[in-house]
C-alpha positions as CSV (number, residue, x, y, z in Angstrom):
1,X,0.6,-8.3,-7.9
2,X,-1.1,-4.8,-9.4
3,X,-4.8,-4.1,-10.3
4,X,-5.2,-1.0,-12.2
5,X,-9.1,0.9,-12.6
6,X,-9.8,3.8,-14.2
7,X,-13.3,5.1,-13.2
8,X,-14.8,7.7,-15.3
9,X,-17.6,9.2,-14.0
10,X,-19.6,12.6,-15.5
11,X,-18.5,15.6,-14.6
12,X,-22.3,17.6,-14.2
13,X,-22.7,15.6,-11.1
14,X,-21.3,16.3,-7.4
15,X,-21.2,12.8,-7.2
16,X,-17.3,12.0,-6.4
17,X,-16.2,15.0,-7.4
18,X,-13.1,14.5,-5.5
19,X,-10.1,11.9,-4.3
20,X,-12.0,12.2,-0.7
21,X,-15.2,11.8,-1.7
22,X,-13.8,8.7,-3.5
23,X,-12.3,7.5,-0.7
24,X,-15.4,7.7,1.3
25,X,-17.2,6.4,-1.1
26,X,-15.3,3.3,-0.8
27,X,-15.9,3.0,3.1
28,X,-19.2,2.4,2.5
29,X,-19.2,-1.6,2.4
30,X,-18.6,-2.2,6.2
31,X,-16.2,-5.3,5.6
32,X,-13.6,-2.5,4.2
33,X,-11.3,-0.9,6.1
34,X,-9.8,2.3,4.6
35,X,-6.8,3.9,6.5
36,X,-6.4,6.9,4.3
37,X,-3.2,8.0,5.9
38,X,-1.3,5.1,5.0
39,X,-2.9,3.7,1.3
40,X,-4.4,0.5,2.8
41,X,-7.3,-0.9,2.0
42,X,-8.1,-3.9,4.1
43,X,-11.2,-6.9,4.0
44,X,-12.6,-7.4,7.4
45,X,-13.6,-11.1,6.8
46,X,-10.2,-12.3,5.7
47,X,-7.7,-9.6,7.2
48,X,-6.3,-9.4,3.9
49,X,-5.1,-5.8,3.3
50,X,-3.7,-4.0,0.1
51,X,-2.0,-0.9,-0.5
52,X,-3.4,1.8,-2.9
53,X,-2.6,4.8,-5.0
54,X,-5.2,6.9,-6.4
55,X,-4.8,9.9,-8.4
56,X,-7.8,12.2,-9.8
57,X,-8.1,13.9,-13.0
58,X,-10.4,16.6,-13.7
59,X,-10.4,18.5,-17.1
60,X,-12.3,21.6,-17.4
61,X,-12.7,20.9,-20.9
62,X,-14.1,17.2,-20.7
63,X,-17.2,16.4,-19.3
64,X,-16.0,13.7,-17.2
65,X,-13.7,12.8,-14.0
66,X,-11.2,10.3,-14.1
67,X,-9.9,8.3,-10.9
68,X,-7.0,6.2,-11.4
69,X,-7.1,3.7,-8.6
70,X,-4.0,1.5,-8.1
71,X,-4.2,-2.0,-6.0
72,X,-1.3,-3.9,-5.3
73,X,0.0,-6.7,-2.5
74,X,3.3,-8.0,-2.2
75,X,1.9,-11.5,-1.6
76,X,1.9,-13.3,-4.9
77,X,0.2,-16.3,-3.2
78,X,-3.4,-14.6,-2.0
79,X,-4.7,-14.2,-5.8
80,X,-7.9,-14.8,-4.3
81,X,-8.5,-12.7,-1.6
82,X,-6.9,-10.2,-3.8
83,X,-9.6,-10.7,-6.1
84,X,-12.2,-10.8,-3.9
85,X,-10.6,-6.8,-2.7
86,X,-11.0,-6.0,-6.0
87,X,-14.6,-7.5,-7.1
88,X,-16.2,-5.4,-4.2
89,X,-14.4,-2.2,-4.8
90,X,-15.7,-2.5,-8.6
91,X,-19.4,-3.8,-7.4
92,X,-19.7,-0.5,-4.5
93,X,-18.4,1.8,-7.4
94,X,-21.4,0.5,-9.9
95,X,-24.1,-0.1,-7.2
96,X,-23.8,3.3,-6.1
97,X,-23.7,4.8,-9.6
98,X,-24.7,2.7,-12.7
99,X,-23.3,5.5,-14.9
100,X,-20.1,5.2,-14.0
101,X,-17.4,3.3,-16.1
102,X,-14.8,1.3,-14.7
103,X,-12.0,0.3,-16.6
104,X,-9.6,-2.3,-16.2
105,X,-5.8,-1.2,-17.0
106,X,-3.7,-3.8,-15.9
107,X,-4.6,-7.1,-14.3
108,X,-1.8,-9.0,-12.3
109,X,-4.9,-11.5,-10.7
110,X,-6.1,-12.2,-14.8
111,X,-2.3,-12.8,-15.9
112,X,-1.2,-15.4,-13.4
113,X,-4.1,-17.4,-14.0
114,X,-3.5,-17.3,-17.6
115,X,-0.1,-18.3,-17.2
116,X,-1.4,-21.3,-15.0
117,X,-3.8,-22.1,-17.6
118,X,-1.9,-21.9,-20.9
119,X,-0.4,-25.6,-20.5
120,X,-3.4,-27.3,-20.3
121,X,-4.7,-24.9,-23.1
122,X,-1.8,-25.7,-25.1
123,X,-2.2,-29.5,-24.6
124,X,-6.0,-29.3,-25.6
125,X,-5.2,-27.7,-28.7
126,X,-2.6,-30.3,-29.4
127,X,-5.5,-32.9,-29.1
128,X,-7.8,-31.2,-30.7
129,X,-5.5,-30.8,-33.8
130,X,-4.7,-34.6,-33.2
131,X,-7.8,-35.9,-33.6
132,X,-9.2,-33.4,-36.1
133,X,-6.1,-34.1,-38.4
134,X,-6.6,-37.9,-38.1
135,X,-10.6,-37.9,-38.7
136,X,-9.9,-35.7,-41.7
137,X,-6.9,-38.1,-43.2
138,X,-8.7,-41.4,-42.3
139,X,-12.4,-40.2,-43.6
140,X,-11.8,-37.5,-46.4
141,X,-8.7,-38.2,-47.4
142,X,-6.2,-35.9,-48.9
């Protein structure tokens, strides 16, 4: 399972203005671990860790700063704690800096729920095309 972000942030400030600074910037909520040596991100409260890959952009001709920060887990079966990873990454990112944007790129968490959901999506539609049908045959008419 993969959550992809891609923070912008402006480029006049020293705010971030590198993949360390990021990467301490993300140690500040204590129930974070960071091991910086080995990618892994872990949540003190539920022991969950996840690996991560982040890459920095800088373009002297844009006014801005891209990170690309990759989350992923091999555990298909912790969506939640995954998600709960990923909320306070996002929330540390905008407390510390309202400026910034965050960006979502690709959203494993979002795309097996919607596969979980889709059936009973699908079957409300039926009934809702059921009973809509029916009303409009046995009131209106043709």
């Amino acid at each position: 399972m993969e959550l992809e972000y891609l923070i912008i942030s402006k480029r006049d400030e020293e705010f971030c203005s590198d993949k360390t600074s990021f990467e301490n910037l993300l140690s500040v909520d204590t129930s974070l671990n960071i091991d910086k040596e080995k990618h892994i991100i872990t949540d003190l409260s539920s022991g969950f860790n996840v690996k991560y890959k982040l890459e920095y952009y800088d373009n002297d001709n844009r006014s801005e700063r891209v990170f690309d920060l990759l989350l992923n887990t091999q555990n298909d079966d912790s969506s939640e704690e995954f998600s709960q990873i990923a909320r306070k990454i996002r929330k540390i990112v905008i407390k510390i800096n309202s400026e910034v944007t965050v960006c979502t790129i690709r959203n494993d968490i979002g795309r097996k729920k919607s596969i979980l959901a889709y059936p009973i999506i699908f079957d409300v539609e039926n009934l809702m095309r059921r009973l809509i049908y029916r009303f409009m045959y046995i009131n209106v008419g043709m």
